[in-house]
N, C-alpha and C positions, 0 to 999 in steps of 0.2 A: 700777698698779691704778687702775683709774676709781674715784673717790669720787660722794660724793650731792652733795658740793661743783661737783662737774665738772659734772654731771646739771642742779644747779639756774641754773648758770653758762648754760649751752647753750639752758635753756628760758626763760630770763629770771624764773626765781621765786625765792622765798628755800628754804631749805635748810630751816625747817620747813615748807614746804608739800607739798616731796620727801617728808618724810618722814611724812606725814599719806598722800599716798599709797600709799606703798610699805609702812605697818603700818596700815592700813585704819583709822585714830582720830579719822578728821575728813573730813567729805564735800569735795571736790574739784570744780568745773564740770566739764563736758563739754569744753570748748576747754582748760580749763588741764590737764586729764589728760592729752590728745593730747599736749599740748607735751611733755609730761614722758615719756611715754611712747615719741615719737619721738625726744627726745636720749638716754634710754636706750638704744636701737634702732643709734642714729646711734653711740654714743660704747662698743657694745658692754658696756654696763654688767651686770653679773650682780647677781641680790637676794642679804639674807644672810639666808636664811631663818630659823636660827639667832636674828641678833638681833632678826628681823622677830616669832618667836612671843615672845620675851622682852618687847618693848615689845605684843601687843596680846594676850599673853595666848592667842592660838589659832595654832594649827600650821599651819591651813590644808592639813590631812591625815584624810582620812576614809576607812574600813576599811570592807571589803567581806569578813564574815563567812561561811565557806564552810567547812563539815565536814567536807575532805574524805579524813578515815578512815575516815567511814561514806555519803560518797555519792562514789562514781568519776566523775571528769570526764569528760563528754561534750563532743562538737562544740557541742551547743547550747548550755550550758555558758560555753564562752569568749565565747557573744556577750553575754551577761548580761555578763561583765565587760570585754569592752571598751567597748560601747556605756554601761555606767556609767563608764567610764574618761574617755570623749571628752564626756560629758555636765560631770564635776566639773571638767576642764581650761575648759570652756567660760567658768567658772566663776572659775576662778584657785584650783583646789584641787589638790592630787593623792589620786589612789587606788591605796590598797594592800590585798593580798589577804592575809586572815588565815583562816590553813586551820585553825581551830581548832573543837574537838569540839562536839558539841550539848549536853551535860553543863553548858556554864557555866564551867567551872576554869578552863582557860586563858585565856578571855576576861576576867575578874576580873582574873587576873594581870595581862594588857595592862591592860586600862583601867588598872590601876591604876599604869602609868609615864606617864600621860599624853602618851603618843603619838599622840592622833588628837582630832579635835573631834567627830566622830561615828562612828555604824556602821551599813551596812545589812546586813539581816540574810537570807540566802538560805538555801533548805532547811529553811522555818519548820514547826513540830510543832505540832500542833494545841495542844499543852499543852506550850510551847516554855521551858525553863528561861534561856535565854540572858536573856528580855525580864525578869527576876525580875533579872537580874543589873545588866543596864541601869540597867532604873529606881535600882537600890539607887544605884549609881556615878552618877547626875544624867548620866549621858551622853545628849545626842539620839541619835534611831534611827529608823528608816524598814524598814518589812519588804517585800521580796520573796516573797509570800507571806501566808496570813493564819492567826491562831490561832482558837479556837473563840470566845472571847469577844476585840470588836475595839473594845472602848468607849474613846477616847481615844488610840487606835495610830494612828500613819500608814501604810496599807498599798496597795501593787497587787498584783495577782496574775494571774494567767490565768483569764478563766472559763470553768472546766470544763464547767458544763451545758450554755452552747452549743457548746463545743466537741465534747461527746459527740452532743447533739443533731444538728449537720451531718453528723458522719462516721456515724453511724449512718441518718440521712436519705440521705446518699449511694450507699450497699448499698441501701437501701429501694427506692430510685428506680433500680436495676440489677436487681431483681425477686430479693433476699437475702429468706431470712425465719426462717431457721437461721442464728444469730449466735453466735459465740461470743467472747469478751473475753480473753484473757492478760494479768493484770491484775497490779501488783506483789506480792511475798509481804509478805502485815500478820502474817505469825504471825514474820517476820524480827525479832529484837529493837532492828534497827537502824533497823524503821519499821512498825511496830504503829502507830505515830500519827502519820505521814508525810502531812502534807497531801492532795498532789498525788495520793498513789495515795488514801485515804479518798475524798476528793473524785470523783476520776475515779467510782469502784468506785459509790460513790452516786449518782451520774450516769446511771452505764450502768442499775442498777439500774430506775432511774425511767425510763427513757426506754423503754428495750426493756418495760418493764411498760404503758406509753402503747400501742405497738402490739399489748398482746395476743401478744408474743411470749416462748420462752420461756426464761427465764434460765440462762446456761450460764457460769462463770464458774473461771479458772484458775491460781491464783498463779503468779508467776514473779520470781524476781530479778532484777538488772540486767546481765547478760550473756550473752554470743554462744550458747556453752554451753546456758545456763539455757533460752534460746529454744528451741533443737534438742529437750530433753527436752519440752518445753512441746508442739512441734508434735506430737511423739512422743502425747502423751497427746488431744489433738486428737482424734487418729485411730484412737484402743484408746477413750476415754469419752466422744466424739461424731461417730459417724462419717458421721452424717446432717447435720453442718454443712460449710457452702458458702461460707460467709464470716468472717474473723477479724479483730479490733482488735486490737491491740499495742502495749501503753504506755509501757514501754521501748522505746529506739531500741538498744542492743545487742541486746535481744532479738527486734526484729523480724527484725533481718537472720539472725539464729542461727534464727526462723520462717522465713523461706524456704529457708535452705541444709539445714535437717533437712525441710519438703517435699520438695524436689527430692533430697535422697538417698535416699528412697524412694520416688521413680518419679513425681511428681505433679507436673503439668505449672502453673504460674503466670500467668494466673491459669484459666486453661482450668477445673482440679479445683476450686479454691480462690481466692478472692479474698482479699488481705490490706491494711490500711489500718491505716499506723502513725500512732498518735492525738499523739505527740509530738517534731516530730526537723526537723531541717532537711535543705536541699536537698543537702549535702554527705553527708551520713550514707544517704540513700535512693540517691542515685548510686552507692555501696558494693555495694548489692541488685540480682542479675539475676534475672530484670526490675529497672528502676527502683522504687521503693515508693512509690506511692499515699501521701499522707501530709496531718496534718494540720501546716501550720509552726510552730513553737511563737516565741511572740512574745519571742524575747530579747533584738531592739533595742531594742522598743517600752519595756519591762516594765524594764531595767538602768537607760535613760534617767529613767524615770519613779520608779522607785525612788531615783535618787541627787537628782533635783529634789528629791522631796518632805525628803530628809533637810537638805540645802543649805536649802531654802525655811525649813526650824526654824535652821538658824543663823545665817542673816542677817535675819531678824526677820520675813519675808514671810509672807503668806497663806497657811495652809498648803492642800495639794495635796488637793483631795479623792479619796476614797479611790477606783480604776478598776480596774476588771476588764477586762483584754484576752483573746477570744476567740483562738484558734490557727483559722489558716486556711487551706481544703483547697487543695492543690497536688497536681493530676492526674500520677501517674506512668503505670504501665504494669502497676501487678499490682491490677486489678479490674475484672471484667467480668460479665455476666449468669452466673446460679449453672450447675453443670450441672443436666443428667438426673438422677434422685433416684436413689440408687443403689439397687443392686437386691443381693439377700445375697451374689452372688457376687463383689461389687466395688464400683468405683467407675464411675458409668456417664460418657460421655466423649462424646452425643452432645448434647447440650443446646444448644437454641439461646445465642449469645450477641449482647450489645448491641457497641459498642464498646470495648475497654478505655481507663479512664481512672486 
């Protein structure tokens, strides 16, 4: 087995300088790191993690909080945690995913083996008990997301207003003026205070109320299924709408496969633009889905900085909102012909679809 002895042999330093670098207890040059770092490299050396958090005190392991018994994994989803994944390695950390509830319990439990140096927090609630649990445990944390009061929190998020703002701009400027929203269910107990859909739902709100148009808004939960009944009611409690937003990305595609089973051409009848999903989840949708991209590189990246940035002493990350941005599929075009009581009329000029 290679030792630190071998390591320090190879790079021409002494053995506590090895080990000033390898448990982070004392700063190092730039040239004498490399050395030490290339006879590790050269001589195959493995760290001992183990003894490495015993001497500095930090694991150099930070958790990536994720509830997922009350929110199902999406495509978009994984890039949140890979792109935080590739962000903390950049780093010299690892990350590990803890699928534990929104409730708090669990997360207590953990912290309290001292497993991780920090946590970011995803699937934040407006009135998020986790951060209650945090603070108590002296843990750092960084939110993915944000609560209603943000005074001294590190957080990014998506911002919702202009991401409502574009995709609702973008029907506008296709000559839409009958909108309607498929919005998540808040009367769900699993997200009555769910950021993203709050957030969304007040977005739409305001926006569609800017053009004087008129509010049509219709819960739905986060699946295939749920979409289908969703489009279902669409078309029984607004049948004079021509255009639909979709906030969920299971439910979007569950909205086009419940149009098209009742006879309704994409986007010819109907235009649809899913407000949150990526380009893997729209490619699922025939037609393709119009779609706003939801920023999971950007936002996984950003979120594990800002947490990393509190444990190595740095500046901390000021707070950023990343907008989701449109990526033209194939289901949204000028509305039709206004329909007339006996139907759906099918001669309506249209623009291009985008």
């Amino acid at each position: 087995m290679v030792t630190m002895k071998d390591v320090a042999q190879r790079a021409g330093v002494s053995i506590a300088t090895v080990s000033f670098l390898l448990n982070d207890t004392k700063p190092v040059t730039a040239a004498t790191r490399a050395r030490i770092e290339q006879a590790m490299l050269d001589l195959g050396y493995r760290r001992n993690m183990v003894a490495r958090a015993l001497a500095s005190r930090r694991t150099h392991i930070i958790a990536m909080a994720y509830p997922a018994l009350e929110h199902r994994f999406g495509m978009s989803t994984s890039e949140f945690f890979t792109s935080a994944a590739e962000a903390a390695r950049k780093d010299d950390y690892h990350l590990v995913l803890w699928p534990v509830g929104n409730d708090g319990v669990e997360l207590r439990e953990l912290l309290g083996q001292g497993l991780v140096d920090g946590v970011v927090l995803m699937e934040v609630q407006l009135d998020d008990p986790r951060i209650d649990v945090l603070q108590q445990a002296g843990t750092p944390f960084a939110l993915i997301g944000r609560t209603t009061e943000l005074e001294g929190l590190s957080h990014v998020d998506i911002d919702f207003d202009t991401t409502v703002e574009d995709a609702v701009r973008h029907l506008r400027e296709h000559g839409h003026h009958e909108l309607v929203l498929i919005s998540g269910d808040l009367d769900d107990p699993r997200f009555h205070d769910y950021g993203p859909w709050v957030r969304t739902e007040e977005a739409y709100r305001r926006v569609v109320a800017s053009y004087d148009l008129p509010i049509r808004i219709i819960p739905c939960s986060d699946t295939t299924q749920a979409g289908k009944a969703a489009a279902a009611r669409v078309l029984t409690e607004y049948p004079e709408a021509t255009a639909i937003l979709v906030l969920n990305e299971y439910a979007a595609l569950g909205v086009v496969a419940g149009l098209k089973h009742t006879g309704h051409d994409i986007p010819r009848d109907f235009s649809v633009l899913s407000l949150l999903t990526v380009p893997e989840t729209a490619a699922m949708a025939d037609p393709e889905l119009t779609m706003m991209r939801t920023p999971g590189p950007e936002l996984g990246q950003l979120g594990t900085q800002a947490l990393l940035r509190q444990l190595e002493g740095d500046d901390p990350l000021p707070p950023q909102l990343v907008p989701a941005k449109l990526c033209p599929g194939a289901t949204v075009a000028g509305p039709r012909a206004p329909r007339s009581k006996g139907g759906a009329g099918r001669r309506g000029a249209r623009k291009a679809r985008s």
